[in-house]
C-alpha positions in Angstrom: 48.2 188.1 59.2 49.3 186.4 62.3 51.0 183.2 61.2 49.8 180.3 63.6 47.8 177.4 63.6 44.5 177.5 65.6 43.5 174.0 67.7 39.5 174.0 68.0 38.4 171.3 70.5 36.0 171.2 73.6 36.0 168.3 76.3 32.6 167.8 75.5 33.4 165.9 72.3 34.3 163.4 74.1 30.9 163.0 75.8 28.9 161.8 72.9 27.9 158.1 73.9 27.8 155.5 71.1 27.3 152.7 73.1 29.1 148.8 73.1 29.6 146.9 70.4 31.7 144.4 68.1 33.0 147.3 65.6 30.0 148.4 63.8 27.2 145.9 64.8 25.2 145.3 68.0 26.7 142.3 69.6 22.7 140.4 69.5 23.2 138.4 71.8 26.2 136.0 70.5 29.3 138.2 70.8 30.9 139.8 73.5 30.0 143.6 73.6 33.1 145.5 72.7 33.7 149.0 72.8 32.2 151.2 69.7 34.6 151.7 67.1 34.0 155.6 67.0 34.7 155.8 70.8 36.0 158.8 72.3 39.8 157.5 72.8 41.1 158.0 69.3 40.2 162.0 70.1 41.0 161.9 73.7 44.7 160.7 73.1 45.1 163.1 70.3 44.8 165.9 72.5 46.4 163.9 75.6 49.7 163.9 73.2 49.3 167.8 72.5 49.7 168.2 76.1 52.1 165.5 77.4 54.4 166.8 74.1 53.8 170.4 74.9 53.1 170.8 71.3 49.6 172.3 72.6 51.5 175.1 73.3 52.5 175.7 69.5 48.8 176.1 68.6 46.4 178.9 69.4 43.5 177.4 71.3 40.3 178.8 69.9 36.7 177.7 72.0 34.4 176.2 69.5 30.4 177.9 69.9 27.7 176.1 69.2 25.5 176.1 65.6 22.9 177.3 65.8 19.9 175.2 64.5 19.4 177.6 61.5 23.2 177.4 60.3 22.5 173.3 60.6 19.4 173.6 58.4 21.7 175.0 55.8 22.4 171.1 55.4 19.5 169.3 57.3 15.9 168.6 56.8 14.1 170.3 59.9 12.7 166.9 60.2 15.9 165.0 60.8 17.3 167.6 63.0 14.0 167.7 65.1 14.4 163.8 65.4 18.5 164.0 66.6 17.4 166.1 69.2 14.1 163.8 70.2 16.5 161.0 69.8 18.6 162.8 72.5 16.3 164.1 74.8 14.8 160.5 75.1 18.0 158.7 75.6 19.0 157.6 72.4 18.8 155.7 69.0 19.9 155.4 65.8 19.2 158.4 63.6 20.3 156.6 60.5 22.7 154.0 59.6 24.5 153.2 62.3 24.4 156.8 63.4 24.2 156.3 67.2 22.5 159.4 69.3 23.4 159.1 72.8 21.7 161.2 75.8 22.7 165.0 75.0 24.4 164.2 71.9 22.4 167.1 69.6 24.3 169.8 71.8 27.6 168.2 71.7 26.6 168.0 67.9 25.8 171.6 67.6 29.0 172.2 69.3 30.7 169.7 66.6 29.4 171.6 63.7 29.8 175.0 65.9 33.3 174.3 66.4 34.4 174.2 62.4 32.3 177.2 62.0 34.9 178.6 64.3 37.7 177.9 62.7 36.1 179.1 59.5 35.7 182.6 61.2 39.0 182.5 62.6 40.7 181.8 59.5 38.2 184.3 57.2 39.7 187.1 59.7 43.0 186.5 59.9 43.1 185.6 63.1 45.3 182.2 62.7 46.6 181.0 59.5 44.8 178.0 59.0 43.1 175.5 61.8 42.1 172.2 63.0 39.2 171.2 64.8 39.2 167.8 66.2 35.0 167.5 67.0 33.3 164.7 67.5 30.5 163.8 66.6 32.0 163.3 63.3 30.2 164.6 59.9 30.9 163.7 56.4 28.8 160.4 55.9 25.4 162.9 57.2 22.9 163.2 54.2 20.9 166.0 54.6 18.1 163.9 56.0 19.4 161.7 57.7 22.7 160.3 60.0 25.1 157.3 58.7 28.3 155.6 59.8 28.6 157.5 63.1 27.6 160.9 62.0 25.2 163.6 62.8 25.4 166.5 61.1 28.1 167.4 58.6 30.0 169.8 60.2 32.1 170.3 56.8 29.4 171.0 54.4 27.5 173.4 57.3 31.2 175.3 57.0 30.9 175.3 53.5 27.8 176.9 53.3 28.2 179.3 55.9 31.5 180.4 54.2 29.7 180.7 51.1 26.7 183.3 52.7 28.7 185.0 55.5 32.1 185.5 53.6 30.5 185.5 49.9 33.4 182.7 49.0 32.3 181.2 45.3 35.1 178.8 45.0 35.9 176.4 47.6 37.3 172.8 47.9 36.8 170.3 49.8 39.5 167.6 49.9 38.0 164.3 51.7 41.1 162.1 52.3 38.9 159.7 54.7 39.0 155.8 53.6 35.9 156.0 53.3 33.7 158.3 50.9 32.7 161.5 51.8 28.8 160.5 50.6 27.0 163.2 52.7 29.4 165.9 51.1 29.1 164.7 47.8 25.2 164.7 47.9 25.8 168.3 49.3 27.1 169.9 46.4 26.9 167.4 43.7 24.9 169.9 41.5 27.0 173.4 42.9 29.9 174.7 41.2 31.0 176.5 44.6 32.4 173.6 46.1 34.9 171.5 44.2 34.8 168.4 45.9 37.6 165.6 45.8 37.2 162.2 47.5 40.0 159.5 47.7 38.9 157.0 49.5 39.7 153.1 49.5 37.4 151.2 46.7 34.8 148.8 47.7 34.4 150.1 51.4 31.8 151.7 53.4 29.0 153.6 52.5 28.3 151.0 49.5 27.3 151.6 46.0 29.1 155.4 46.7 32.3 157.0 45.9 32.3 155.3 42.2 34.8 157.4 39.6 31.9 158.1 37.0 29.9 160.1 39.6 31.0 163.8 38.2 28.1 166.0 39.8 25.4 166.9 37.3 23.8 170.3 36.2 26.2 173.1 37.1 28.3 171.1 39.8 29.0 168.7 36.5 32.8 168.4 36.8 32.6 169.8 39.9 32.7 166.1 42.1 36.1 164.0 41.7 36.1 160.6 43.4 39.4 158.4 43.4 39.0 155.2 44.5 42.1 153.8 45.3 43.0 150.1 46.0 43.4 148.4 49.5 47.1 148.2 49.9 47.9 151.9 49.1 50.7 153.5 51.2 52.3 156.8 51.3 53.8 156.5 47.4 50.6 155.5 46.0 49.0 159.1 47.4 51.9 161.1 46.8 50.9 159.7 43.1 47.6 160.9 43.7 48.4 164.6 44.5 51.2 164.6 41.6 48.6 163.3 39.0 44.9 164.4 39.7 44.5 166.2 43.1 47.1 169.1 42.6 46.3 169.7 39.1 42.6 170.0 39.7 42.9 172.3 42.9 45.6 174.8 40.3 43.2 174.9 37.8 40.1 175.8 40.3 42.3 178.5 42.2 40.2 178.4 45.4 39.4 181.0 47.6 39.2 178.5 51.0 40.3 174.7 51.4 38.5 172.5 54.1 39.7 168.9 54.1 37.5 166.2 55.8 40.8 164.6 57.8 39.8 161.4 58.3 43.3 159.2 59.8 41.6 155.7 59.0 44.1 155.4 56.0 46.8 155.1 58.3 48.0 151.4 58.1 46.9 150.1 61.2 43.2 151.1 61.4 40.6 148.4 62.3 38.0 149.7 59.6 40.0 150.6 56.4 43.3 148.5 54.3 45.4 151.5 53.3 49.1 151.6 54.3 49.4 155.7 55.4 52.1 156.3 57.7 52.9 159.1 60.3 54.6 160.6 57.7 52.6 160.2 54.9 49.7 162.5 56.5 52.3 165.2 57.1 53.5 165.0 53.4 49.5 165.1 52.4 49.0 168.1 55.1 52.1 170.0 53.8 51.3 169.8 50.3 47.3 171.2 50.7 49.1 173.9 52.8 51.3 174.6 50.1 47.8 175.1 47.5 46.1 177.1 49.7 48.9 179.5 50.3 49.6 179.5 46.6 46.0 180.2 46.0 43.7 181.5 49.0 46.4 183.4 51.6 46.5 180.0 53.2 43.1 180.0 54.3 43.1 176.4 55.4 41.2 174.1 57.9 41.3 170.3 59.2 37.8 169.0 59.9 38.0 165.7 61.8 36.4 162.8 60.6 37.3 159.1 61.3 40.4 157.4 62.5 40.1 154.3 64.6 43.4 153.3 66.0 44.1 154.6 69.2 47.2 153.9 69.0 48.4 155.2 66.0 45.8 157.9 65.0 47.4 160.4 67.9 50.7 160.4 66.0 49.0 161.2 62.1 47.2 163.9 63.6 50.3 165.8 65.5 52.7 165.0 62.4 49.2 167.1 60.5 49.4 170.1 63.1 53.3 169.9 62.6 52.6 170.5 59.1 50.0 173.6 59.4 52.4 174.6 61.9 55.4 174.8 60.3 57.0 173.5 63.6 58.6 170.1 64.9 57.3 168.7 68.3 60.1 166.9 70.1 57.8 163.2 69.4 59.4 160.6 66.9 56.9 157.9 65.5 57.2 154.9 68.0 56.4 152.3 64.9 58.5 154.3 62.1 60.8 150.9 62.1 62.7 152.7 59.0 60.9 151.2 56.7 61.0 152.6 53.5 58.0 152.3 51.2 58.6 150.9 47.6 57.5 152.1 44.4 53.9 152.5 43.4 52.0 149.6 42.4 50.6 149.2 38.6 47.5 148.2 40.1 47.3 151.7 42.4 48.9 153.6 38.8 45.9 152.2 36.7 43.3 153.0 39.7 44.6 156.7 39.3 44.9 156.6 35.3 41.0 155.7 35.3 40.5 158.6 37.0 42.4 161.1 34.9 40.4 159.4 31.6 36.8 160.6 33.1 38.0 163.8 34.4 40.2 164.8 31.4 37.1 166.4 29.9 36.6 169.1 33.1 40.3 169.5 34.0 44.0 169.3 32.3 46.7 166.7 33.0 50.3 167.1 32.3 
């Protein structure tokens, strides 16, 4: 197998128009319009750094192809994907909760969710060693019949499926690391046992009333759905915590055949929309150890799924010090706010968030 890391991206992700706005919410007429919060910049720069660092060069570009509707029906009502491409034919709306279709945003969304089914077939047939595909539109809050926090269709869970009926893969996990739960996966495959789904994600945030510990999955997928709410405040220690204790453990025990992880960079400690303390660094110590699981268990059949991340600033570097870690390579670009602060120990508050956890999933998985 050739060892390299494939780079999936397409300047047309960058198209999709979500309009002006103060963060989330229409301005209505008594705040200033501001720019959307899921603009295109975060992604732009990401990919502006690949090329001013020459890391690009470290990565084998792969051209994403677009889903076809079929392979986004896996997922999606007919209904709702008729009405994202009405939606964008007609100029725009809202195909959700604050789900913003622009003009021509259903192609660039088939693109989105055509691009991860790229990387899937590139990493299925050993073409790269594992892959990330930085689309936009982004996916993992879209329920299957309808679009929510800036998503359209959820390009993970499409890959899941289509790995599941093109490559006959029965065990696969997806590892949301997003601050924000991964509801549109969850409701995916919350009664599969196919998909092992694991979701840590800052407690009390967006989408509301979702992400709670006791939700397990039900019928066969019972055991099958981890959530880990973790508290605002928790830095690189706290989630190194969470791999040692529940996250690592689980994926040994499931011994999967694939690993997708919905890369969301909005822990990172300056993002507008979350209240986690990830560093730079902490991402590549997250990246390197999944890396390390799926070579241990699936030939290191890995991919990166983009999700949110809304520092523009700040979400460029997370994402190379993630492609250093698939890669297996430096790039010659230090952390400009790596001060040389050292994180602390882990909180008691962030120990007993995590020991919760382990109490309702102790009777599905073992814990040393």
């Amino acid at each position: 197998m050739q060892s390299s890391t494939g780079f999936i991206c397409d300047e047309s992700y960058f198209w999709h128009q979500t309009g002006n706005g103060a963060l989330m919410l229409s301005a209505s007429g008594w705040i200033q319009e501001d720019i959307h919060a899921e603009n295109p910049e975060t992604k732009r720069r990401i990919k502006n750094l690949l090329d001013r660092s020459h890391f690009i060069k470290e990565l084998e570009q792969i051209e994403p192809r677009y889903a076809t509707r079929q392979e986004v029906e896996t997922n999606h009502t007919a209904d709702y994907v008729e009405k994202v491409k009405t939606l964008s034919k007609s100029g725009g709306g809202d195909a959700g909760e604050h789900a913003i279709v622009g003009p021509g945003s259903y192609e660039i969304a088939l693109l989105s969710a055509g691009g991860v089914l790229t990387a899937v077939d590139s990493v299925m047939n050993d073409k790269v060693s594992n892959a990330y595909a930085l689309t936009r539109p982004p996916g993992h809050h879209a329920e299957q019949d309808g679009g929510m926090g800036f998503c359209l269709f959820n390009n993970v869970a499409i890959a899941a499926k289509y790995a599941w009926s093109k490559y006959g893969l029965k065990r696969i996990v997806i590892l949301d690391w997003d601050v924000h739960h991964g509801n549109g996966t969850e409701s995916a495959f919350y009664s599969d046992s196919e998909v092992l789904f694991i979701s840590v994600h800052q407690e009390n945030i967006f989408p509301k009333n979702r992400g709670a510990i006791t939700y397990t999955g039900k019928g066969d997928g019972l055991g099958y759905n981890v959530n880990i709410e973790l508290p605002a405040g928790t830095g690189n220690e706290g989630y190194n915590y969470t791999f040692d204790d529940v996250i690592e453990p689980i994926i040994n025990q499931y011994q999967p055949e694939l690993i997708l992880i919905s890369a969301g960079q909005d822990p990172s400690r300056f993002d507008p929309l979350g209240r986690m303390l990830v560093t730079a660094e902490g991402f590549h110590q997250m990246a390197s150890r999944v890396k390390t699981l799926a070579e241990r268990h699936c030939n290191g059949r890995l991919i990166a799924c983009h999700e949110g991340g809304y520092s523009t600033s700040y979400v460029p570097f997370c994402t190379l010090k993630i492609l250093e870690a698939f890669s297996g390579k430096q790039s010659n670009v230090e952390d400009p706010f790596d001060l040389g602060h050292h994180e602390g120990p882990i909180y008691q508050n962030q120990i007993e968030a995590i020991n919760k956890v382990k109490e309702i999933q102790n009777q599905y998985w073992s814990f040393p």
